[in-house]
C-alpha positions in Angstrom: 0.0 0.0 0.0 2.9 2.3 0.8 4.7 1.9 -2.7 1.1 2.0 -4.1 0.7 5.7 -2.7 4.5 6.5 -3.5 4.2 5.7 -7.3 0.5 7.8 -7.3 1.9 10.5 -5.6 4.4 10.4 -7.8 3.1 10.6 -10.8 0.5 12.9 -9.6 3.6 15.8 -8.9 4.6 15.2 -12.6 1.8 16.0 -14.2 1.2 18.5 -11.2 4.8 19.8 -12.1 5.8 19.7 -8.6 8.6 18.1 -7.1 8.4 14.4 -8.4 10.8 12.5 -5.9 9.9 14.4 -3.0 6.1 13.1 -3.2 7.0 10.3 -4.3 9.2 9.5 -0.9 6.1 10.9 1.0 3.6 9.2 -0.4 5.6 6.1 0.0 6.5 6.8 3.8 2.8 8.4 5.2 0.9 6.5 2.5 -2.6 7.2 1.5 -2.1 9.8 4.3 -0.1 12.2 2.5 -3.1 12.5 -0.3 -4.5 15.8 1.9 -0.7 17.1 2.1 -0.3 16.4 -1.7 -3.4 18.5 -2.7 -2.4 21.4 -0.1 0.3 22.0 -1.6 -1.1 21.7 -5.2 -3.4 24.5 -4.7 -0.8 26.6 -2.9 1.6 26.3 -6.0 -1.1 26.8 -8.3 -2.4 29.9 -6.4 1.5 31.4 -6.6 1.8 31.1 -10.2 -1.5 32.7 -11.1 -1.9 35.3 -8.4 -3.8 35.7 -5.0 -7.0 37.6 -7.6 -6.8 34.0 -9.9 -9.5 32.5 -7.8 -12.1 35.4 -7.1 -14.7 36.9 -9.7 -14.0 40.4 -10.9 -17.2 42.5 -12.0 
């Protein structure tokens, strides 16, 4: 289960373009645990390449 999460963590920060080995070793030491973590830190990245204004409506 914890290689499972590794590899899907993995593969989740490529195509995320995040760090790829650093999930990868989370994912395989927390396991399914590190899922929350993971998708934290997606949105926080995301959020500092577009801009604190990306996510609100502008009228």
């Amino acid at each position: 289960m914890l290689l499972a999460s590794g590899v899907f963590l993995g593969f989740s920060a490529y195509y995320a373009g995040l760090a790829v080995k650093r999930w990868a070793f989370i994912g395989a030491l927390l396991g399914p645990i590190a899922y929350p973590l993971f998708t934290t830190h997606k949105h926080l990245a995301h959020r500092k390449v577009e801009g604190n204004q990306s996510h609100r409506l502008s009228f």
